[in-house]
NUMI-929294 format. One record per residue (C-alpha): residue number from 1; residue in one letter; x, y, z. Coordinates in nm, 4 decimals. Layout:
<rofis>
ROFI  NUM  A  X  Y  Z;
...
</rofis>
This chain:
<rofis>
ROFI  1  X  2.9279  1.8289  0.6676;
ROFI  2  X  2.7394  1.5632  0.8786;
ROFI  3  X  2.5039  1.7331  1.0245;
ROFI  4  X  2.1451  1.7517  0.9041;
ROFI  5  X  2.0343  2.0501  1.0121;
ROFI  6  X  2.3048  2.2715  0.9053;
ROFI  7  X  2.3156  2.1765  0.5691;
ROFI  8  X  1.8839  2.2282  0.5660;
ROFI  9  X  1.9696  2.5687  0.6723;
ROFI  10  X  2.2290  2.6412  0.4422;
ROFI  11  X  2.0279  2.5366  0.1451;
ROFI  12  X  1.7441  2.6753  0.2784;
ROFI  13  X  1.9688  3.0663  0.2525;
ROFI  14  X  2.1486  2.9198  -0.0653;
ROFI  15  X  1.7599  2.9173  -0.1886;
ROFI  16  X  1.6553  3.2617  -0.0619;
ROFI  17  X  1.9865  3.3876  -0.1766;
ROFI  18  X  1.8255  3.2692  -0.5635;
ROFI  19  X  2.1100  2.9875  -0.5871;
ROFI  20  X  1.8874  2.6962  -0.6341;
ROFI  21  X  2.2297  2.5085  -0.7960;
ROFI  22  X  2.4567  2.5852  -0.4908;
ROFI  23  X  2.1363  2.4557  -0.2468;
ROFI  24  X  2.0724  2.1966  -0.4049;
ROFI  25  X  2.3643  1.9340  -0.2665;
ROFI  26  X  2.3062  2.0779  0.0611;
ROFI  27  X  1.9036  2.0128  0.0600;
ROFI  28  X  1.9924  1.6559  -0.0607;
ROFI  29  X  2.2447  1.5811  0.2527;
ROFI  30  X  2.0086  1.6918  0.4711;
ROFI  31  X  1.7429  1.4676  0.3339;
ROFI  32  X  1.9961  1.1454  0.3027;
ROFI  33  X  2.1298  1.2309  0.6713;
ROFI  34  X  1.7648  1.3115  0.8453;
ROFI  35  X  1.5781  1.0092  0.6359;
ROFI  36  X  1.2401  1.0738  0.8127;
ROFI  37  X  1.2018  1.4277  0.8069;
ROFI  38  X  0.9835  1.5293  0.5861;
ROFI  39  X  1.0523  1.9390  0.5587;
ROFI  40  X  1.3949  1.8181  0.4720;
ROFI  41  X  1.2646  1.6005  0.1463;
ROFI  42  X  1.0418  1.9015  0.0750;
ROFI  43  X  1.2588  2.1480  0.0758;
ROFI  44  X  1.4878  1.9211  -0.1651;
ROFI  45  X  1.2432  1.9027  -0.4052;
ROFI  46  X  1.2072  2.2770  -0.4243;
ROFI  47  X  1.5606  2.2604  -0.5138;
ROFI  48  X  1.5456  1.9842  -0.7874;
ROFI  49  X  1.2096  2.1703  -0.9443;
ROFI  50  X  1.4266  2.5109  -0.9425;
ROFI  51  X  1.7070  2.3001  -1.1410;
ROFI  52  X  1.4660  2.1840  -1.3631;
ROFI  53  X  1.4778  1.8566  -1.2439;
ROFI  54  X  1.0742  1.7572  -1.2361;
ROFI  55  X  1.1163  1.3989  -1.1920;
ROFI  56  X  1.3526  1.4088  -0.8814;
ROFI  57  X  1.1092  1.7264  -0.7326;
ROFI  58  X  0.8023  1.5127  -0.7691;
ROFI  59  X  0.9686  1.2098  -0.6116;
ROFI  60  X  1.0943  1.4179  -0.3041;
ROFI  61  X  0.7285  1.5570  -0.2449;
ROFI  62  X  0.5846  1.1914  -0.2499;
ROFI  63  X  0.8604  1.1033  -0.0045;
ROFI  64  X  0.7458  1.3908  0.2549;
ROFI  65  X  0.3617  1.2983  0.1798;
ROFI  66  X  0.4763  0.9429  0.2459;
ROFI  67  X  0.6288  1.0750  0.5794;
ROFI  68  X  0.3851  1.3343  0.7085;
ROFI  69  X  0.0643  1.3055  0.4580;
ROFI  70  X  -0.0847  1.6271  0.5754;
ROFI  71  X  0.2385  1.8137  0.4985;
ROFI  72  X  0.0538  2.1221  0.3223;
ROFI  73  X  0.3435  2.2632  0.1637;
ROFI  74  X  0.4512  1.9218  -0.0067;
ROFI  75  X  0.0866  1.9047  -0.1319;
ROFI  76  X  0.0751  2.2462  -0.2628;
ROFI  77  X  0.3344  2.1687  -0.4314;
ROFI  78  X  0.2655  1.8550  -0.5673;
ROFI  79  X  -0.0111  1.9435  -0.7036;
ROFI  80  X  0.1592  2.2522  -0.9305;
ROFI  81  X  0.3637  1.9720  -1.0181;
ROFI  82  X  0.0332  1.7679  -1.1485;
ROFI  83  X  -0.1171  2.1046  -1.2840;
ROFI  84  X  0.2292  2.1394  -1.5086;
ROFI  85  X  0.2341  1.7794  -1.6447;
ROFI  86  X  -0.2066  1.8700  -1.7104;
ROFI  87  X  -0.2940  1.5916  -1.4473;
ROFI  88  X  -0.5804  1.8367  -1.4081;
ROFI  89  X  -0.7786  1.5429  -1.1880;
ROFI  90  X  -0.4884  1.4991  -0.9981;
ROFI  91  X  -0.4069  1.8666  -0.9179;
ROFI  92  X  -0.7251  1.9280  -0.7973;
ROFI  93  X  -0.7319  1.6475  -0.5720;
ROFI  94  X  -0.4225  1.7716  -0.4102;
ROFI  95  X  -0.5572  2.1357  -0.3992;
ROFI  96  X  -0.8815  1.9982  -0.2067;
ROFI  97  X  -0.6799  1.8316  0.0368;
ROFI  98  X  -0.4861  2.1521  0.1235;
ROFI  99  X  -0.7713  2.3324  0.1545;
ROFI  100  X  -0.9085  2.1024  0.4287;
ROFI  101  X  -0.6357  2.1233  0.5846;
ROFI  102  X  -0.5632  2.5043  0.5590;
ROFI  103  X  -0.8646  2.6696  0.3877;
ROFI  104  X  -0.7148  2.9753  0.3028;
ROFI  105  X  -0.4323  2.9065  0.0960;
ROFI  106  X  -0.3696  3.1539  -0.1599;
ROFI  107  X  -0.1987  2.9330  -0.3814;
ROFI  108  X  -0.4452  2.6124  -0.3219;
ROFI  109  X  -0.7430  2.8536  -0.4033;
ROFI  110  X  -0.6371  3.0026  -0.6739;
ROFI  111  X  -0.4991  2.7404  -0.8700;
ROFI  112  X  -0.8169  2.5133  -0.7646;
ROFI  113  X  -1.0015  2.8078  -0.9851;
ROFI  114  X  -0.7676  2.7466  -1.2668;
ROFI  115  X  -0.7578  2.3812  -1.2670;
ROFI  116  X  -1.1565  2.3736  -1.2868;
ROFI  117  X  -1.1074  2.6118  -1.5730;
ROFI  118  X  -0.8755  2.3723  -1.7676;
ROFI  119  X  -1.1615  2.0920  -1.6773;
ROFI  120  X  -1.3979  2.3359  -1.8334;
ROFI  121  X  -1.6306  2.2676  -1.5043;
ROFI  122  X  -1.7800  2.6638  -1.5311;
ROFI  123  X  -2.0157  2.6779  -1.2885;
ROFI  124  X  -1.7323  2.5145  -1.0168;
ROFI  125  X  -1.4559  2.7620  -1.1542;
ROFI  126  X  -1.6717  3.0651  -1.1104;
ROFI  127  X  -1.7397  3.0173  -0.7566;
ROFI  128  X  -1.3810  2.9306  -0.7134;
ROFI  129  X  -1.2242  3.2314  -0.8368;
ROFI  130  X  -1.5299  3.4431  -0.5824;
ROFI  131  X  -1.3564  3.2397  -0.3261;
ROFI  132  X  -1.0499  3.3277  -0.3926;
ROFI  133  X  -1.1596  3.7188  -0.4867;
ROFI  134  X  -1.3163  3.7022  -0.1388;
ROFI  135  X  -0.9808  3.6557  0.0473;
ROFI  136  X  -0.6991  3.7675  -0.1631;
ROFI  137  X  -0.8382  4.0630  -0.3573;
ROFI  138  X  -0.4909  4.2399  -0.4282;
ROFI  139  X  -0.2578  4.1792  -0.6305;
ROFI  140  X  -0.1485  4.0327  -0.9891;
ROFI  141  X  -0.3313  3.6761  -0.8790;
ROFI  142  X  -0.6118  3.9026  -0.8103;
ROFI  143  X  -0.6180  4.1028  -1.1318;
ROFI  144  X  -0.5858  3.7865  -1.3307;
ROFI  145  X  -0.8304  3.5982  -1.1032;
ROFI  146  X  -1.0756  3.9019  -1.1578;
ROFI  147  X  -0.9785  3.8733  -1.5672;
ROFI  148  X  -1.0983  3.5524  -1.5885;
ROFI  149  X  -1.4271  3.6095  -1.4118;
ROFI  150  X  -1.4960  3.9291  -1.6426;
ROFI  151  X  -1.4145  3.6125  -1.9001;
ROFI  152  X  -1.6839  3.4254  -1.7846;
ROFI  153  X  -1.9738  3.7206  -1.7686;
ROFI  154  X  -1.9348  3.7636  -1.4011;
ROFI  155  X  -1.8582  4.1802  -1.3487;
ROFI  156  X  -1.8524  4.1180  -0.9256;
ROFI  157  X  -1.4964  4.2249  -0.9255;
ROFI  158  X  -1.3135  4.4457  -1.1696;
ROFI  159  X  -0.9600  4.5673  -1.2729;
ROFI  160  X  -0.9296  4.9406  -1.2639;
ROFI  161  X  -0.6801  5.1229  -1.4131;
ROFI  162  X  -0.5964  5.4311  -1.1465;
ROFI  163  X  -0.2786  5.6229  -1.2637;
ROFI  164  X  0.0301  5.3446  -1.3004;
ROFI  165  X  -0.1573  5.1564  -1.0794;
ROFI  166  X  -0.4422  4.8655  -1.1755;
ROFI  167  X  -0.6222  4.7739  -0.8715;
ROFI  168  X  -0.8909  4.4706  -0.7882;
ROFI  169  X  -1.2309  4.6168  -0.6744;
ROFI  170  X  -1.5416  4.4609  -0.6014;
ROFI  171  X  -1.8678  4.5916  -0.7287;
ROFI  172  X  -2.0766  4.8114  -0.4995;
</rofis>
């Protein structure tokens, strides 16, 4: 029960065993018995956001940027966080800094795309969602990435319908 590490790695199965309720006490031990590590205050957020507590996820991914400020994950997910709450400025910001640090982050570049589009900035958005198009082209992110450019007048991609299957294709 005291050790750190044990309880991270039972919430952390509690989690991928879709038991967010049952990981969450563990996640928090870990964080309140390893005070400085910052995966442990991540992964505790996950936890709270999954339990639908916003306010306690938030303040667990400040306290892992406040211990490792290049933690990508915490950023990632901080900035979803922003992107919920339309903090559209802020989201972005945090969606930049991931992509310096890791530039290709599916999540980071798509939801960069879709933050610009909330901002209305088209000309930005378009070349986001070719960005991410250019990297991740499969895939329901894909097909709704490639929906929004079709949106916007740009045909460079397309959703085709083949049997059961819809499929993300770029123009020849």
């Amino acid at each position: 029960p005291e050790n750190a590490e044990a309880n991270y790695y039972m919430g952390r199965l509690q989690l991928a065993g879709d038991r967010p309720k049952e990981a969450q006490p563990h996640l928090e031990k870990a964080a309140q018995l390893s005070p400085k590590n910052a995966d442990y205050h991540f992964w505790a957020g996950v936890a709270y956001g999954q339990n639908g507590k916003k306010d306690l996820e938030f303040k667990s991914y400040q306290r892992a940027l406040e211990l490792e400020p290049a933690h990508v994950e915490a950023l990632t997910y901080q900035g979803h966080v922003y992107l919920e709450r339309s903090e559209y400025q802020k989201a972005l910001g945090n969606y930049k800094k991931v992509l310096e640090l890791d530039p290709d982050n599916p999540s980071a570049l798509y939801n960069r795309a879709l933050v610009l589009n909330r901002l209305n900035r088209s000309a930005e958005e378009r070349q986001a969602w070719l960005d991410y198009l250019s990297m991740y082209s499969g895939g329901p992110m894909a097909r709704q990435a490639t929906a929004h450019l079709n949106e916007m007048g740009d045909f460079q991609y397309r959703n085709y319908l083949i049997g059961s299957r819809t499929i993300t294709l770029e123009s020849i």
